[in-house]
C-alpha positions as CSV (number, residue, x, y, z in Angstrom):
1,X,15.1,-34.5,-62.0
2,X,18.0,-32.4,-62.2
3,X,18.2,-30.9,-58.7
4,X,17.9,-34.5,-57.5
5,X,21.2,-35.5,-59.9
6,X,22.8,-32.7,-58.2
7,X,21.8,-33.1,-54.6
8,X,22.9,-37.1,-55.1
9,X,26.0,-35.5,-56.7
10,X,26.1,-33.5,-53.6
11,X,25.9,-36.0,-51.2
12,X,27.9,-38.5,-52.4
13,X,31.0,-36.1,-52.5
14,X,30.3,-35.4,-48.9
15,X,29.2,-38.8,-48.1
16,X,32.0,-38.6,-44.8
17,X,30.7,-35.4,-43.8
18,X,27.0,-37.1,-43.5
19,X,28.0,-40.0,-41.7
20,X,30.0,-38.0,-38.9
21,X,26.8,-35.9,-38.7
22,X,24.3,-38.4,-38.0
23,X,26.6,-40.6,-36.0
24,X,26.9,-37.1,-33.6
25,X,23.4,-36.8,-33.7
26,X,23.0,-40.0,-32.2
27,X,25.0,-39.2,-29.1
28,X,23.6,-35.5,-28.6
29,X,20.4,-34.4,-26.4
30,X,17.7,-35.0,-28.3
31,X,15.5,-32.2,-27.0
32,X,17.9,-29.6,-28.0
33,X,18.5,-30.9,-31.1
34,X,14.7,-30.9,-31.5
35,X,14.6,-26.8,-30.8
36,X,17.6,-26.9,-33.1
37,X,15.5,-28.1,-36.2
38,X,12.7,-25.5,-34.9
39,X,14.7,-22.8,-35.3
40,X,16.1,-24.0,-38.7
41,X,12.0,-24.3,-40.1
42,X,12.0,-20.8,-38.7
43,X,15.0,-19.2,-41.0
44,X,12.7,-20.0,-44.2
45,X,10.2,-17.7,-42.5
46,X,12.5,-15.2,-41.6
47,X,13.6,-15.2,-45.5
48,X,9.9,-15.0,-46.9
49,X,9.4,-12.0,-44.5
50,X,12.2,-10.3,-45.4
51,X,12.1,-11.0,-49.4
52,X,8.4,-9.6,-48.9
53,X,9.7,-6.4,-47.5
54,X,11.5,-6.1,-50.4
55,X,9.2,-5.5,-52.8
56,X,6.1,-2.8,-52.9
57,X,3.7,-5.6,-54.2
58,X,1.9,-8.2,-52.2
59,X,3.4,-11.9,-52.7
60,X,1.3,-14.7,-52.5
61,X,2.2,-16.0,-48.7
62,X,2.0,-19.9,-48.8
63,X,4.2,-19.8,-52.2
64,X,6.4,-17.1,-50.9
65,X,7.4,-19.7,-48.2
66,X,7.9,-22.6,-50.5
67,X,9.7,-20.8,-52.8
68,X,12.1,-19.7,-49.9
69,X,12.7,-23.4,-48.7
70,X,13.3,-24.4,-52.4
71,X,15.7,-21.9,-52.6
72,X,17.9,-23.4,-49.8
73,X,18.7,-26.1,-51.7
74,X,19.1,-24.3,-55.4
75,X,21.4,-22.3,-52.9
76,X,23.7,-25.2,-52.6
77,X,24.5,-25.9,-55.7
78,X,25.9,-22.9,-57.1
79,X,28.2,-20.6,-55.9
80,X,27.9,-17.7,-53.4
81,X,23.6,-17.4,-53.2
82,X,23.3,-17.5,-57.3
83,X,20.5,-20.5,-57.1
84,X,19.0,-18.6,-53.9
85,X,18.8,-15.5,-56.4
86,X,18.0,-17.0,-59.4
87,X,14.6,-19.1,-57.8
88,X,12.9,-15.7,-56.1
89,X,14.1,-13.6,-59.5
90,X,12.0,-16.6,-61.4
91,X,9.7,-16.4,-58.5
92,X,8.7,-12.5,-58.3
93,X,8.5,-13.0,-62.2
94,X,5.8,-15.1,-62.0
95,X,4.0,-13.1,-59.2
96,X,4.2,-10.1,-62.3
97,X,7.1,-8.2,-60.6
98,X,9.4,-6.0,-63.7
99,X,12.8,-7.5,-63.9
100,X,14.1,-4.5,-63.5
101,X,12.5,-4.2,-60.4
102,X,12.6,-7.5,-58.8
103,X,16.6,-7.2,-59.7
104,X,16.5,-3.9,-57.3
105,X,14.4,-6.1,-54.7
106,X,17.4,-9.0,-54.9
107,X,19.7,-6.1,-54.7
108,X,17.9,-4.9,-51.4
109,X,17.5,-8.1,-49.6
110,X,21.1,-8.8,-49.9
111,X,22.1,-5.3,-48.9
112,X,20.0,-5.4,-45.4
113,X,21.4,-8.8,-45.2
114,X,24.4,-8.0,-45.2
115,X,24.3,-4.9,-43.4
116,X,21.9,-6.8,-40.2
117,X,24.4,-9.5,-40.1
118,X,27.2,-7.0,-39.9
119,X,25.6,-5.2,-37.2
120,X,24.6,-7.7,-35.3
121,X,28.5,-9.0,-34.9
122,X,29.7,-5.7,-34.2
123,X,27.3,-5.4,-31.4
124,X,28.0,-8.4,-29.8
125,X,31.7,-7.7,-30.1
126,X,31.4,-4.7,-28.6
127,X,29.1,-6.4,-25.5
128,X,31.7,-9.3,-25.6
129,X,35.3,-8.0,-26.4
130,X,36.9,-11.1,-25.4
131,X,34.2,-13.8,-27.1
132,X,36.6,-14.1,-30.1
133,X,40.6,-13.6,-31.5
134,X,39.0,-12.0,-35.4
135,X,43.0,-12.9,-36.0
136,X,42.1,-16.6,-35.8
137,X,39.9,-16.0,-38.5
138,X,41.8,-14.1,-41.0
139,X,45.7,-14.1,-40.4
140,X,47.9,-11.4,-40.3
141,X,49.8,-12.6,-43.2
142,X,46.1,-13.0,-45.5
143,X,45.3,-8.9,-44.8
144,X,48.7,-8.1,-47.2
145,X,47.2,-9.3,-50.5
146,X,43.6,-8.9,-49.5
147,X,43.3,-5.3,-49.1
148,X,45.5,-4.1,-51.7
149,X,43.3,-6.9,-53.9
150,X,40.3,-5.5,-52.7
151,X,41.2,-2.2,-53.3
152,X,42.8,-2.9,-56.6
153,X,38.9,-4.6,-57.7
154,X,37.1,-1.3,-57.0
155,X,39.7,0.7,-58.7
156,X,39.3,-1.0,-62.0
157,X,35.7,-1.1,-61.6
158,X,35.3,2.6,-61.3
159,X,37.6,2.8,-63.9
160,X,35.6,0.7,-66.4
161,X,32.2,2.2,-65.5
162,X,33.7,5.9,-66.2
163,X,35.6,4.6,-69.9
164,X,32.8,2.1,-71.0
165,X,29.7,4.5,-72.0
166,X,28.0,0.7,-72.7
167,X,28.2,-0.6,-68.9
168,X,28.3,3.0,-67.6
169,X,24.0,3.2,-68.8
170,X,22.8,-0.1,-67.5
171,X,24.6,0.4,-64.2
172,X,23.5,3.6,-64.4
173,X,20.2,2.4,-64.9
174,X,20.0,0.1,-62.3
175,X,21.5,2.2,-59.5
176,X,18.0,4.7,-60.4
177,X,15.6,2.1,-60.4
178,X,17.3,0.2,-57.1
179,X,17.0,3.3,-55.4
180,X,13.7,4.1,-56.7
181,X,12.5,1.1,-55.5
182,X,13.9,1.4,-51.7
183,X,12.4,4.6,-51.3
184,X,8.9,3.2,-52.3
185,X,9.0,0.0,-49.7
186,X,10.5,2.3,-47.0
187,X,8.0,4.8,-47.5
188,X,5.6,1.8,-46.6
189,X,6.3,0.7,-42.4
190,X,5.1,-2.7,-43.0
191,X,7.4,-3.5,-45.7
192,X,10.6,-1.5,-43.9
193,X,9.3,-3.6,-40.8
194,X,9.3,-6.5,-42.7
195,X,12.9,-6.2,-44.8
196,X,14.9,-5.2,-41.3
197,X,12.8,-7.4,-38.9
198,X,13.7,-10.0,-41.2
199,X,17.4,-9.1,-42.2
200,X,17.8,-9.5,-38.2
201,X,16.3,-12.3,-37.6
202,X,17.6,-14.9,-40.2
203,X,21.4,-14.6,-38.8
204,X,20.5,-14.5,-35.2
205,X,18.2,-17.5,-35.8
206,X,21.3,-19.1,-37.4
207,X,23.1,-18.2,-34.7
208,X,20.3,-19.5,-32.4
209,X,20.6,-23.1,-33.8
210,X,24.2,-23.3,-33.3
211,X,23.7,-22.2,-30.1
212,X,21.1,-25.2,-29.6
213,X,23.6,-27.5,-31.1
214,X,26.3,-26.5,-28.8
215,X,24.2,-27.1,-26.1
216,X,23.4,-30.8,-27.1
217,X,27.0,-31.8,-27.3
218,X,28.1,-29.7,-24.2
219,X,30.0,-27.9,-26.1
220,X,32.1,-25.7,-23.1
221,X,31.5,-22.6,-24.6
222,X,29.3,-19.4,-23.9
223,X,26.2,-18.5,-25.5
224,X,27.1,-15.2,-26.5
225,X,30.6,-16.7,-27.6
226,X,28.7,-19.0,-29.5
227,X,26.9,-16.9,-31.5
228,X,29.9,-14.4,-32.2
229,X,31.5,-17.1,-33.5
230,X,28.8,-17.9,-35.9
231,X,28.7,-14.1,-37.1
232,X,32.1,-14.0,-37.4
233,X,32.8,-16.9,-39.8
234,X,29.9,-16.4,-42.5
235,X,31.1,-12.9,-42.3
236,X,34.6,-14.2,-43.0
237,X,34.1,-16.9,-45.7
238,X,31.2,-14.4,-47.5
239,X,33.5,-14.2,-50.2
240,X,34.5,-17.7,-51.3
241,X,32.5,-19.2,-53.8
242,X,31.6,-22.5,-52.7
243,X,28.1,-23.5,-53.3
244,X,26.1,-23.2,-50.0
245,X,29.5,-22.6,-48.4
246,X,30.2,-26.5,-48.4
247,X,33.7,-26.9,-47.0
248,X,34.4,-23.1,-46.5
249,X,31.9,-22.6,-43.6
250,X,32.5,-25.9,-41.9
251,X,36.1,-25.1,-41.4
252,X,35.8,-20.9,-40.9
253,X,33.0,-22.2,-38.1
254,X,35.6,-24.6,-36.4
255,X,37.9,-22.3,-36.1
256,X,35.6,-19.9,-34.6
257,X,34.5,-21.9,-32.1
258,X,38.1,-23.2,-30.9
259,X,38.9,-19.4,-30.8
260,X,36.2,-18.9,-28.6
261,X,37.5,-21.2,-26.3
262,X,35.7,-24.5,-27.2
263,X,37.8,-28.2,-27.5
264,X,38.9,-29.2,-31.1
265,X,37.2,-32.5,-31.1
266,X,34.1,-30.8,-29.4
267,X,33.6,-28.0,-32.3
268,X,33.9,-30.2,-34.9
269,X,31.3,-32.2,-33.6
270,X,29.3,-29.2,-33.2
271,X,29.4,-28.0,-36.5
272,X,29.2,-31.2,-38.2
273,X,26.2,-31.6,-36.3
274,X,25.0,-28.1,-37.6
275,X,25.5,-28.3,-40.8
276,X,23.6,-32.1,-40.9
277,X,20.6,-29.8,-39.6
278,X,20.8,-26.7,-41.8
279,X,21.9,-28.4,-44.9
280,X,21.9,-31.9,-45.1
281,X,18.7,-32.9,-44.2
282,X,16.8,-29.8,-45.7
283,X,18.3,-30.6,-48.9
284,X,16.3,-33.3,-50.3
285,X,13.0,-32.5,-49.9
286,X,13.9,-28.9,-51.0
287,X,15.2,-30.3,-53.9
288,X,11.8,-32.1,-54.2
289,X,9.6,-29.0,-53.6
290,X,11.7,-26.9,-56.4
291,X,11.0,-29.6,-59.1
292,X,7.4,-29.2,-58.0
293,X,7.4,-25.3,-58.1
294,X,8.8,-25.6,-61.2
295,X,6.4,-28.0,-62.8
296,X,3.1,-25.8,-61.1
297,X,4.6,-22.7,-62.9
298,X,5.4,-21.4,-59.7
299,X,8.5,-20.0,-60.5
């Protein structure tokens, strides 16, 4: 019962956000909006593809999947991916997975991730210089205290692990068995195949139904642009801890779009519209299908 609290919670905090959505939805092209929730179903297999790359042993498949569209909506409602993490850590428990070693899987996924989604917008940067102004995104005037903060972070983490013998072994330890462990799935082609393949394909089917949704609004921008713009902003609000990025992504994505060349009043549409699909109306019956997980033993 308590995912459903929290989703209600959820909901009724954003209750403005939902009714904007759906009265968009209404007025947009229903076919593309239709492909839109295709490509959505197909993120969840993406994930299960790529959290099975992760890991040496065989998952079972079906529950793999479920687990993966649970996860979505543990995902938004805690901060920065923790409920995402916490389900398949729970999950590849279960399934007999070490924690040691399903911690280095986690550790994986995120990496190739992070690393896919990175390459993917610096690619179509490259193809398309002019698709979007990254200054839009992150102002001049933000880069003074963000680097020297960032730098200042890794600093004082170095520092600690070299002075504190306590964190210095666990991290230690960790570092050993997380590479350990990517050397034994890359050592196997199906599983590299399936951590990269997937890594790549959940952003750019992301990108793909924004894409969709931009075409069922007529939202005057390009394709490519589009999906730049996409890339861009979860690249630029991967660091604020809002749960599912609720508020953070809507407005990083807004400004993407407009940046690329898109109407105010059109992107916002376009994004509300998005986030309906990807979020909103997942939400519930992932809810639904963790409680059940949860009661079967699944995770």
């Amino acid at each position: 019962m308590v995912p459903l609290v929290l989703v209600t919670v959820v909901a009724v905090r954003h209750r403005s956000v939902l009714a904007d959505g759906f009265g968009l939805l209404g007025r947009a092209e229903w076919p593309w909006l239709l492909a839109a929730v295709g490509a959505t179903c197909l993120t969840w297999v993406a994930a299960a593809v790529t959290r099975q790359g992760a890991v040496v042993e065989r998952l079972p498949g079906r529950r793999l999947l479920a687990t993966q569209f649970a996860a979505g909506a543990a995902n938004h409602l805690l901060p920065t991916g923790l409920g995402a993490s916490a389900v398949n850590l729970r999950f590849m428990a279960v399934c007999g997975v070490p924690l040691a070693r399903s911690s280095a899987a986690l550790a994986l996924y995120l990496l190739a991730e992070c690393v896919a989604r990175l390459t993917l917008l610096t690619a179509l940067l490259l193809a398309f210089p002019g698709a979007l102004r990254l200054g839009t995104l992150l102002p001049e005037s933000a880069t003074g205290p963000l680097l020297p903060a960032v730098a200042g972070a890794v600093l004082v983490a170095g520092l600690a692990l070299l002075a504190v013998r306590r964190l210095r072994r666990p991290v230690l330890s960790f570092l050993r068995t997380a590479l350990g462990e990517a050397r034994r799935v890359h050592a196997l082609p199906s599983r590299a195949l399936a951590l990269w393949g997937g890594s790549f394909a959940f952003p750019a089917l992301q990108a793909t139904v924004l894409v969709l949704v931009g075409r069922a609004l007529s939202l005057p921008v390009p394709v490519a642009h589009m999906a730049v713009a996409y890339l861009a902003a979860t690249v630029a609000v991967a660091l604020v801890p809002t749960p599912g990025g609720i508020g953070s992504v809507e407005a990083a994505l807004v400004v993407a779009l407009v940046a690329a060349g898109g109407p105010v009043a059109v992107a916002t549409a376009v994004v509300l519209a998005f986030r309906v699909i990807t979020v909103w109306l997942p939400l519930l019956p992932g809810a639904l299908t963790l409680g059940a997980l949860v009661r079967l033993k699944v995770i």
